[in-house]
C-alpha positions in Angstrom: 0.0 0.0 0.0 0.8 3.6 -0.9 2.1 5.2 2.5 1.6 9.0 2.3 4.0 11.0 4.3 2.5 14.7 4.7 4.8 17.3 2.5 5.2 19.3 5.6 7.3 16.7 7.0 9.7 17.3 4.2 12.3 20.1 4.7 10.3 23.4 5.7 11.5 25.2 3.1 9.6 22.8 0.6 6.4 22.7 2.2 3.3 22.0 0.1 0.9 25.0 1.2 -2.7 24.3 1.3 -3.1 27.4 -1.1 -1.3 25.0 -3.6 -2.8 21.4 -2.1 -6.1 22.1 -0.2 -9.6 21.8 -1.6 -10.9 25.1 -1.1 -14.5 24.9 -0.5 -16.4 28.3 -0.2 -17.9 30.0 -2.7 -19.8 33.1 -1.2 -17.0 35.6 -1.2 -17.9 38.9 -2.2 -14.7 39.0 -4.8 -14.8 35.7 -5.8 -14.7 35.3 -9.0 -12.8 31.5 -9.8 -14.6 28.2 -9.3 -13.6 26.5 -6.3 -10.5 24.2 -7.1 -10.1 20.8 -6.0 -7.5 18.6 -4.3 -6.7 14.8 -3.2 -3.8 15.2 -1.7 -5.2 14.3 1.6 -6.8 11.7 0.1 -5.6 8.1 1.7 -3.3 6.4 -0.9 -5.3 3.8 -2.3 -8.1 6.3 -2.9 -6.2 8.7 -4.6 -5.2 6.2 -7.6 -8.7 5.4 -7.7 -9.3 9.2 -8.0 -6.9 9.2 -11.0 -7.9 6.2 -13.2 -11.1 8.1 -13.1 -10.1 11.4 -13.6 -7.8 10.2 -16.0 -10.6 7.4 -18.5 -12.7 10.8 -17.9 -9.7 13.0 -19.8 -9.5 10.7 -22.2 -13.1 11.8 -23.3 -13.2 15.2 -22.8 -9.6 16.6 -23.1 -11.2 19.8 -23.9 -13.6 20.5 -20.9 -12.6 22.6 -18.6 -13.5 21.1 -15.5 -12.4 17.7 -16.5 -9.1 19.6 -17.2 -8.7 21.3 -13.6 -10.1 18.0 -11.9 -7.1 15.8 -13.9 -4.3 18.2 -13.5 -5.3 18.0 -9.4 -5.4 14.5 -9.4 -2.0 14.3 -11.2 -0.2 16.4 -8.6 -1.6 14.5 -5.9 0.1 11.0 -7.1 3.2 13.1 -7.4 2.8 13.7 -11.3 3.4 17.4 -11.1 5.5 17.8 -14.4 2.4 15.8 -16.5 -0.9 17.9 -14.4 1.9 20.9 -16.1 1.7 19.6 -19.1 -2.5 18.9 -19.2 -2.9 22.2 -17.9 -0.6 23.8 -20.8 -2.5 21.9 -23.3 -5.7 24.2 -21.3 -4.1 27.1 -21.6 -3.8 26.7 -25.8 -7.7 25.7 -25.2 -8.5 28.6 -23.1 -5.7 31.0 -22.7 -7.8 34.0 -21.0 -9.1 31.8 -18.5 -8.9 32.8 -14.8 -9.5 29.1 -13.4 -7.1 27.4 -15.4 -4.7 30.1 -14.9 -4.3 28.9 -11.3 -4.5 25.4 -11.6 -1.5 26.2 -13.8 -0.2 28.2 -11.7 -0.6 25.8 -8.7 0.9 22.8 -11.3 4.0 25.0 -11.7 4.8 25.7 -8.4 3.9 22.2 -7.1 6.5 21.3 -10.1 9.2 23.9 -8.5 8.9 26.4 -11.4 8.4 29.4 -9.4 9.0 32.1 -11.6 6.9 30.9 -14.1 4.1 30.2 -11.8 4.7 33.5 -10.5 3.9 35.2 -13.6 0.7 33.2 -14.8 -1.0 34.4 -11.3 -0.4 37.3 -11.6 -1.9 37.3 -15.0 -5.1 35.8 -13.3 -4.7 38.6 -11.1 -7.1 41.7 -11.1 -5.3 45.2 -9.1 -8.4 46.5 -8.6 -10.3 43.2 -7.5 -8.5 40.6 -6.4 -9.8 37.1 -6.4 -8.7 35.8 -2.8 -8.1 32.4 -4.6 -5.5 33.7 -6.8 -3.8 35.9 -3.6 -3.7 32.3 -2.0 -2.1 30.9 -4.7 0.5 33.9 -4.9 1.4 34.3 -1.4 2.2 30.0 -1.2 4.1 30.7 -4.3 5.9 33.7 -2.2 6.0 31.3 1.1 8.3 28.2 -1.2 10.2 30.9 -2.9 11.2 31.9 1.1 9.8 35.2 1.1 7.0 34.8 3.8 6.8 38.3 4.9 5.4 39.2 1.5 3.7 35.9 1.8 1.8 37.0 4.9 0.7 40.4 3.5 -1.0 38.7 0.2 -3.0 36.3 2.5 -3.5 39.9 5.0 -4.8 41.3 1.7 -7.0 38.2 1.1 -8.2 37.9 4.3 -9.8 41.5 4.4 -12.3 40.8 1.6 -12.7 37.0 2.3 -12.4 36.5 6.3 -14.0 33.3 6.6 -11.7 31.3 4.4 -10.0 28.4 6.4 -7.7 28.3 3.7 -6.2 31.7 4.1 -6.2 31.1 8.0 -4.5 27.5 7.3 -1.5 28.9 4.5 -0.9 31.7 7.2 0.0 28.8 9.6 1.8 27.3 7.3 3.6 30.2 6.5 4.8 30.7 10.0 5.7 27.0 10.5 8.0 27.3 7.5 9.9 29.7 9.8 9.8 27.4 12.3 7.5 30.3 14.8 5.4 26.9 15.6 3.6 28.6 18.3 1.2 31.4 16.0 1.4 28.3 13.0 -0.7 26.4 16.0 -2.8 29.5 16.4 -4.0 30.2 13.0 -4.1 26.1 11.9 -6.5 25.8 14.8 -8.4 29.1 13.9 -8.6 27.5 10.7 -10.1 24.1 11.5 -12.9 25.8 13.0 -14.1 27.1 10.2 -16.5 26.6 7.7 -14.3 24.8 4.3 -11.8 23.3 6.9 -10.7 19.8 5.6 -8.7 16.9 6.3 -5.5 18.8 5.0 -5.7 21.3 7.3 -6.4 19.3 9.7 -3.2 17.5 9.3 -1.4 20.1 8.9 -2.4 21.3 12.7 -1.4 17.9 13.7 1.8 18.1 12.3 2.5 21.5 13.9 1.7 19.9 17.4 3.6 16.6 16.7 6.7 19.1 15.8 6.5 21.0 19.2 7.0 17.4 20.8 3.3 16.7 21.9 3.1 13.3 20.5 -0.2 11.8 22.3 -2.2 14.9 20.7 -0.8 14.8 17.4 -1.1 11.0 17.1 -4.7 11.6 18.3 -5.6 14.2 15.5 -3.9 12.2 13.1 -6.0 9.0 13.9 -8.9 11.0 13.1 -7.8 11.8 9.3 -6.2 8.8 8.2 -5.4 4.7 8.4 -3.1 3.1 11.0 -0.6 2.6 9.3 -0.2 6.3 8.1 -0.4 7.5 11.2 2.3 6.1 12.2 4.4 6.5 9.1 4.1 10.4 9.9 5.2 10.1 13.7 7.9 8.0 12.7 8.7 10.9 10.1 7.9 13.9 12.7 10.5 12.2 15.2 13.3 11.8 12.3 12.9 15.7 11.6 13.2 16.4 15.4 16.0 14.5 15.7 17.8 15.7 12.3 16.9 19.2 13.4 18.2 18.6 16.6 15.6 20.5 18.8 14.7 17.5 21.0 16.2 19.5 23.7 13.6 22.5 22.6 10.5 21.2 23.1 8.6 19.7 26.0 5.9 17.1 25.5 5.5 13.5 24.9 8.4 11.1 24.5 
């Protein structure tokens, strides 16, 4: 079986943002103007190849739709196919080139593929001054966040956040943002902030878990873990979260658990 170890658990500088990986869910902002965008990456492994031998018999018939575009590039990036969801999604842009939802899923394929630059310059294409979608700003400030720039990262999602409050995905990449800087203590703040709100998914909710595993509270991580995924996962990503400790050497850092 396909273990998945959570990309947070991977050097911080390489964290997968939820702006890039999380399914974001609400629709009623006042400046929204994209479709909602999907992800499987905290899909349990097993599911998510089901999710793309579907996605991908469904491509094979409609290779021009739009939605069966966005849908396959996701499921792509979530087996770890970024370079081919970059590829599909190029293929979109020929088919639709002014397109603000394929824009970002391009976007999101590029940086998910490393290509920062580039993916820096389609958002910002997809990108309107004078009314922002919050969807793209989450996009660009977890592009800023991998490129190491999280102050700018933090005022995007600031920006975001003032037109679209209620978003547990903002709330959740501004965590994220401040783990990546290892400041653990406000990424626990705003990851819980964000898993109470309305849109929060499993993702997120990993992604809190993870920030409490790496401040040493085992028991509680494990527990919020268990709630998310199989067994055996869970305790693929404590063995993982105690390898990072112990390569970072900040065992004698934390309190909690042992």
């Amino acid at each position: 079986m396909f273990v998945r170890v959570h990309p947070i658990l991977k050097p911080m500088r390489v964290l997968l943002l939820a702006g890039v990986a999380a399914l974001v869910l609400s629709a009623c902002a006042s400046n929204r103007s994209s479709m909602a965008q999907p992800d499987f990456a905290g899909q349990p492994g097993m599911q998510s190849q089901q999710t793309l031998v579907e996605l991908t018999q469904r491509y094979k018939k409609q290779p021009r739709d739009k939605v069966t575009i966005i849908y396959y590039a996701a499921a792509l990036r979530a087996a770890g196919q970024s370079e081919q969801a970059v590829a599909v999604l190029e293929r979109g842009m020929s088919i639709l080139p002014k397109d603000v939802d394929i824009r970002i899923a391009y976007a999101k394929a590029l940086t998910a593929a490393g290509r920062f630059e580039q993916a820096t310059k389609v958002i910002d294409g997809a990108i309107n001054p004078a009314a922002p979608d919050w969807n793209a700003l989450l996009v660009k400030g977890a592009i800023l966040d991998q490129q190491g720039r999280n102050g700018e990262a933090r005022a995007v999602y600031a920006q975001a956040l003032l037109t679209a409050p209620n978003e547990a995905s903002l709330e959740a990449n501004l965590g994220l943002s401040y783990a990546m800087t290892n400041e653990l203590e406000k990424a626990e703040l705003h990851l819980r902030k964000a898993v109470g709100m309305r849109g929060a998914n499993s993702q997120i909710r990993q992604n809190l878990a993870l920030v409490i595993g790496l401040q040493g509270r085992f028991d509680e991580c494990r527990a919020l873990f268990a709630r998310e995924l199989p067994p055996d996962q869970v305790e693929a990503n404590m063995a993982y979260i105690r390898a990072l400790l112990t390569q970072q050497n900040r065992w004698d850092l934390i309190k909690g658990d042992t």
